[in-house]
Short mmCIF file of the C-alpha atoms (twelve columns), coordinates in Angstrom:
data_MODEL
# 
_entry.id   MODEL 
# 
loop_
_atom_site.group_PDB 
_atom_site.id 
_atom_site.type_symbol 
_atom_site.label_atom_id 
_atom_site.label_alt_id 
_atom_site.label_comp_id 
_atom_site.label_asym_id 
_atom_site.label_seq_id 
_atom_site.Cartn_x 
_atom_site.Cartn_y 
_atom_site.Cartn_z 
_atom_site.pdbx_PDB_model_num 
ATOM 1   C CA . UNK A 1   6.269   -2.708  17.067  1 
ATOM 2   C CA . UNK A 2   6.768   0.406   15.199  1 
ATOM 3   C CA . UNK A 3   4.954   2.146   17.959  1 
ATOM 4   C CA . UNK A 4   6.703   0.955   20.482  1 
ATOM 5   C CA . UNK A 5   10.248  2.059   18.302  1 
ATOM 6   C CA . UNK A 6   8.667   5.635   17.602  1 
ATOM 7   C CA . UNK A 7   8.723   5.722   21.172  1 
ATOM 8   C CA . UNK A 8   12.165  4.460   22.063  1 
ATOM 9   C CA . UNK A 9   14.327  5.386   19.573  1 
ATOM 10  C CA . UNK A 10  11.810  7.997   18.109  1 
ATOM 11  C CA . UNK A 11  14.868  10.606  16.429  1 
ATOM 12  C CA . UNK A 12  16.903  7.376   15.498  1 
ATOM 13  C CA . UNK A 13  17.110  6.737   11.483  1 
ATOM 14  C CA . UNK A 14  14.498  3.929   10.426  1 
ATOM 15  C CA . UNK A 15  14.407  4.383   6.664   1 
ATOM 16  C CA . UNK A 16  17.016  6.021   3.967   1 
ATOM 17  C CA . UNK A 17  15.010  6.533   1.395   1 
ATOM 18  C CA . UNK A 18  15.804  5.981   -2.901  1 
ATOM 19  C CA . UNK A 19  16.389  9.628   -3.292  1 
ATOM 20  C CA . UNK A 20  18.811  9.898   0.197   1 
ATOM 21  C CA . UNK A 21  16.499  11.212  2.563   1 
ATOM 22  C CA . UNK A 22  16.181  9.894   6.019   1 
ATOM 23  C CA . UNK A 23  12.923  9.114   7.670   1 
ATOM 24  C CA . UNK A 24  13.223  8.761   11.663  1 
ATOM 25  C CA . UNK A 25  11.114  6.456   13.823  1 
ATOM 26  C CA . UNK A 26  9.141   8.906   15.110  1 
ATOM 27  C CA . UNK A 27  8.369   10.417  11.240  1 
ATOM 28  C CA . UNK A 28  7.095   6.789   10.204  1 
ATOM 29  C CA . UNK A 29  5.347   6.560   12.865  1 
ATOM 30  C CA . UNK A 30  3.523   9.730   11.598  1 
ATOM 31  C CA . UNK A 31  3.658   9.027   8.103   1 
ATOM 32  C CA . UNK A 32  1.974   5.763   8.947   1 
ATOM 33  C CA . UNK A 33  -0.614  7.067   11.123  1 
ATOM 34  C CA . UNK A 34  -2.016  9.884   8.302   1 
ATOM 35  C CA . UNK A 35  -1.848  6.939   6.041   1 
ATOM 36  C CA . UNK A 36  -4.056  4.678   7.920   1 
ATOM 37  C CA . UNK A 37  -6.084  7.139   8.801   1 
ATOM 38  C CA . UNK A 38  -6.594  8.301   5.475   1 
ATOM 39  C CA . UNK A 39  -7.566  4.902   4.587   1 
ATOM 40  C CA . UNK A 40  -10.326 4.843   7.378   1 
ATOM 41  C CA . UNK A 41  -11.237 8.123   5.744   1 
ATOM 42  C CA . UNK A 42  -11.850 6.671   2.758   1 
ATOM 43  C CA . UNK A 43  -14.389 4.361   3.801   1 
ATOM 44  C CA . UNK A 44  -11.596 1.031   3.997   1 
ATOM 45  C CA . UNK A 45  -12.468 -1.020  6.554   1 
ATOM 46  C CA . UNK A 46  -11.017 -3.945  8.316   1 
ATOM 47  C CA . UNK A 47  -10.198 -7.102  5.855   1 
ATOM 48  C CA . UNK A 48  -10.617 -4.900  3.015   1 
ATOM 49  C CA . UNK A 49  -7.141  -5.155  0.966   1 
ATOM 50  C CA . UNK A 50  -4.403  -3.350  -1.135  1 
ATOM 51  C CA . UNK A 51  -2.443  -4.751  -4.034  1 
ATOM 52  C CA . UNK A 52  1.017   -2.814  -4.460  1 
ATOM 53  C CA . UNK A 53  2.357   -2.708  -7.772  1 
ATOM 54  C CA . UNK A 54  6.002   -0.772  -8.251  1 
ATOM 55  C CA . UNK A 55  10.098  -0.943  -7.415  1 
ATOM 56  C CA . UNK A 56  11.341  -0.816  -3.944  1 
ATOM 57  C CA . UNK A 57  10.706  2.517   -2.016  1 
ATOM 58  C CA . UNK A 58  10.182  3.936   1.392   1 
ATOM 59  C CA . UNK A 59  6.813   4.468   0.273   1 
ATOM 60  C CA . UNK A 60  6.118   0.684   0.308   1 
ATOM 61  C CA . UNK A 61  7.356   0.107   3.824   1 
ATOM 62  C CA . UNK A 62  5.223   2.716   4.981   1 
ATOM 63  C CA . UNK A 63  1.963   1.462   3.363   1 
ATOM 64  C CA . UNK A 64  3.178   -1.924  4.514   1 
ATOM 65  C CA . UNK A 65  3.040   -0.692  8.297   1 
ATOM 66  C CA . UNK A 66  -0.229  1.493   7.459   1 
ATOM 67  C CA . UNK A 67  -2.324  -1.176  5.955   1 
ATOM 68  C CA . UNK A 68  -1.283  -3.223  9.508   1 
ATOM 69  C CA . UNK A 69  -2.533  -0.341  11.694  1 
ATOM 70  C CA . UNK A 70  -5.623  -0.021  9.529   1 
ATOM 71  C CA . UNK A 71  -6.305  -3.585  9.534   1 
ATOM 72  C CA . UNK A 72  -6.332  -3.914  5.640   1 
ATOM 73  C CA . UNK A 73  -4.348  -6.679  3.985   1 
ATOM 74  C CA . UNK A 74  -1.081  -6.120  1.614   1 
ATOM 75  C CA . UNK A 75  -0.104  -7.645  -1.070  1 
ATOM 76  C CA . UNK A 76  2.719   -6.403  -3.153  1 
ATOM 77  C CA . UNK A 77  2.547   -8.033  -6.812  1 
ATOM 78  C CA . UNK A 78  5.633   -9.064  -8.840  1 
ATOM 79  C CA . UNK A 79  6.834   -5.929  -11.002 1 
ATOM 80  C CA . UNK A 80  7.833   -8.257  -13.682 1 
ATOM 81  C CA . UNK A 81  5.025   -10.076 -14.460 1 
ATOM 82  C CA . UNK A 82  2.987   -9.463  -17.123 1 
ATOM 83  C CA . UNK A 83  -0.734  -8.135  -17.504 1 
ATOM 84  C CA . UNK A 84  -2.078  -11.744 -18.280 1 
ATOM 85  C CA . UNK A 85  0.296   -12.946 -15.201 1 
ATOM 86  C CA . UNK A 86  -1.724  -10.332 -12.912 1 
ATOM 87  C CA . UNK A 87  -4.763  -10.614 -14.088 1 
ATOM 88  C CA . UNK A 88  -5.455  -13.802 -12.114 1 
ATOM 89  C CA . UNK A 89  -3.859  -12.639 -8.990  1 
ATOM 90  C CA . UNK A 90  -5.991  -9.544  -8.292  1 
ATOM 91  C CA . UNK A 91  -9.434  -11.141 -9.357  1 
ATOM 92  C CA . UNK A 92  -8.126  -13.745 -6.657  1 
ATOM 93  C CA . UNK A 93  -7.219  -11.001 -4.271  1 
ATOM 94  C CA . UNK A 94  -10.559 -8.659  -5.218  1 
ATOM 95  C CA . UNK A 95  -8.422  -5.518  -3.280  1 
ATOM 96  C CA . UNK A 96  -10.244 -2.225  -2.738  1 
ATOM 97  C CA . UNK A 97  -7.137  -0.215  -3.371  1 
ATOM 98  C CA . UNK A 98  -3.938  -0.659  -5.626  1 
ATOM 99  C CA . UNK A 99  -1.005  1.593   -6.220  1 
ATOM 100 C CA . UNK A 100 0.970   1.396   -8.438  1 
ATOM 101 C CA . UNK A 101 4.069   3.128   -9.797  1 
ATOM 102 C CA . UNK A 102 3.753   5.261   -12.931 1 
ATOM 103 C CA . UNK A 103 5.397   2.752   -15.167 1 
ATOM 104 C CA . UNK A 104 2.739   -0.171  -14.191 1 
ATOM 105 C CA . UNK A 105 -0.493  2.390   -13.955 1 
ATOM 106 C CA . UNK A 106 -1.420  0.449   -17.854 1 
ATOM 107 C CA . UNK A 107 -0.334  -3.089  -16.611 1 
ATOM 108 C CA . UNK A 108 -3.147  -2.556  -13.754 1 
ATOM 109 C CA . UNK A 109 -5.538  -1.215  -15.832 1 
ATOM 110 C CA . UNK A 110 -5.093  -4.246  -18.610 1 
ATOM 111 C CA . UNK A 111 -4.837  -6.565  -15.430 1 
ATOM 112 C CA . UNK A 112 -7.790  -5.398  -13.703 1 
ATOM 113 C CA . UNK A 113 -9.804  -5.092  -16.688 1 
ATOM 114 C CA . UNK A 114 -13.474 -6.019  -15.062 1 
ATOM 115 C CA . UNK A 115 -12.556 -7.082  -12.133 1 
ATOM 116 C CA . UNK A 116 -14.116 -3.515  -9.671  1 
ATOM 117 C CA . UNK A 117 -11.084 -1.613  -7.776  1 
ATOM 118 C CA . UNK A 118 -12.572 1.077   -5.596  1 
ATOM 119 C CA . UNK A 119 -9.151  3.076   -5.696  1 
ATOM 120 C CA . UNK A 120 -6.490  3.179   -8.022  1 
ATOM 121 C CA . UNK A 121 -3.354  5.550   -6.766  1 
ATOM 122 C CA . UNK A 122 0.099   6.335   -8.895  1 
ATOM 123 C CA . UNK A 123 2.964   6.581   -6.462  1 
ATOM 124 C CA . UNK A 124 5.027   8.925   -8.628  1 
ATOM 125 C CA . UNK A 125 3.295   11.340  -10.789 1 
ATOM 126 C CA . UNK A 126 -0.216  10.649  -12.479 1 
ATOM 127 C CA . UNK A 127 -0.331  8.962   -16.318 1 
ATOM 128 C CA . UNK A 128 -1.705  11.596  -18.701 1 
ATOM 129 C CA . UNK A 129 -5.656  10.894  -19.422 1 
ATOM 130 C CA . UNK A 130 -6.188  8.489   -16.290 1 
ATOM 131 C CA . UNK A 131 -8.889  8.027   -13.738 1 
ATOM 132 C CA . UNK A 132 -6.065  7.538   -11.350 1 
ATOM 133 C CA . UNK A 133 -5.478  9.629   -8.183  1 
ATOM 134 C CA . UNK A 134 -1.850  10.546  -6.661  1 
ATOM 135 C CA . UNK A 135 -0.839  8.456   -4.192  1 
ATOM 136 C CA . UNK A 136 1.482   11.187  -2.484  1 
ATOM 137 C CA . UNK A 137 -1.777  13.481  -1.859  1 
ATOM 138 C CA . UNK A 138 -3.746  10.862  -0.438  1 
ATOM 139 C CA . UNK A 139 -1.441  8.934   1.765   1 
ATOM 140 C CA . UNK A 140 -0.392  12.971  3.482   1 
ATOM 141 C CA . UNK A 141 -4.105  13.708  4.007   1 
ATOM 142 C CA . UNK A 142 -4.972  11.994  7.249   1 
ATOM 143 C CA . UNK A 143 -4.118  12.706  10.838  1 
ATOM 144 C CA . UNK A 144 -0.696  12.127  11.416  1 
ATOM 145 C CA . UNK A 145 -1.024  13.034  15.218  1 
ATOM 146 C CA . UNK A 146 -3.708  9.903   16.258  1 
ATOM 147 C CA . UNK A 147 -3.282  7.019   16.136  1 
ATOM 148 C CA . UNK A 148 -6.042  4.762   13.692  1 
ATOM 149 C CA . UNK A 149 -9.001  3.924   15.766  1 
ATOM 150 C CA . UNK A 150 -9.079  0.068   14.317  1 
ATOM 151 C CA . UNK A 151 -9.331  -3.182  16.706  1 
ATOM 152 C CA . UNK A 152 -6.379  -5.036  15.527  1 
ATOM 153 C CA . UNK A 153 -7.631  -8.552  15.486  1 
ATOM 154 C CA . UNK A 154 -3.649  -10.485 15.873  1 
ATOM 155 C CA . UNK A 155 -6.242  -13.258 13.978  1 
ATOM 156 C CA . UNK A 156 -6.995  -11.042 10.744  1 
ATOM 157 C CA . UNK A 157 -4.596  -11.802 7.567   1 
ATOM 158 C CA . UNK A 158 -2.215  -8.668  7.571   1 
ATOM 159 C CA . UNK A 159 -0.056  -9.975  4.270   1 
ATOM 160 C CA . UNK A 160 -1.020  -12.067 1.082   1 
ATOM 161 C CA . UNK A 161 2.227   -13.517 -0.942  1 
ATOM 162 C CA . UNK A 162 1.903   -14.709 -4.226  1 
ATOM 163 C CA . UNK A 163 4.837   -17.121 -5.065  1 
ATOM 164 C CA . UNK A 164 6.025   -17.963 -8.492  1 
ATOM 165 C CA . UNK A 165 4.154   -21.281 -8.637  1 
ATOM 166 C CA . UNK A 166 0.959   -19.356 -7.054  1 
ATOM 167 C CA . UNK A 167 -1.559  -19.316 -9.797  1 
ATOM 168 C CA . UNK A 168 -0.498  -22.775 -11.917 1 
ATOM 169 C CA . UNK A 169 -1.054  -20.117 -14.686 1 
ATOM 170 C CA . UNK A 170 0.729   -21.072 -17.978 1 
# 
């Protein structure tokens, strides 16, 4: 779809994002590509997923289109849940990636306490004295110009919601 829309209405606004800026169809497209690609760069393969843990941005819908032209699942956790609340969610999910916004980097960590996360990004800056790698430099540094090189299987789970009565956790 969002191909198909880079194509058609490629200089047409798609996004506005938080801070005013407008991203065109034919920029997500990009912005989508390098992102999925630099997923496939990182050794992500198809299946694999991605927990999302932050407010609304234009940064989410673009990892939300990514992770579908990389083949990885989504999931974007509930920002007001607590550490205890998560915990169970991402041992059930097991992802290979999460991002998270600044403000949640300690909630993952406390969350995901044993459970193995191959990448852990901050979206908006990097919390002082963590592990944690910036999400902006990552998701810019794969080819924006080709398209990922995944077979999208229309079978393979693209999106995992948890609902409020999910867990059964008390």
């Amino acid at each position: 779809m969002l191909r198909r829309n880079a194509s058609s209405y490629g200089p047409r606004v798609a996004i506005t994002s938080e801070s005013g800026v407008d991203i065109t169809y034919g920029e997500l497209e990009r912005l989508t590509n390098s992102l999925a690609n630099a997923l496939a760069d990182a050794g992500l393969r198809p299946g694999e997923r991605l927990a999302w843990l932050d407010r609304n941005s234009a940064d989410f819908l673009i990892a939300y289109y990514a992770t579908a032209k990389a083949g990885l699942t989504f999931t974007a956790l509930n920002a007001w849940l607590r550490p205890r609340e998560l915990a169970p969610q991402l041992e059930l999910l097991g992802p290979s990636v999460v991002v998270a916004g600044a403000s949640f980097a300690d909630a993952i960590d406390r969350a995901a306490a044993g459970i193995p996360v191959a990448h852990r990004f901050v979206r908006d800056g990097s919390p002082a004295g963590s592990p944690w790698a910036t999400w902006k430099d990552f998701a810019g540094s794969g080819d924006s110009a080709r398209p990922p090189e995944v077979d999208n299987d229309e079978d393979r789970v693209h999106e995992i919601v948890f609902t409020s009565g999910t867990t059964g956790q008390a």
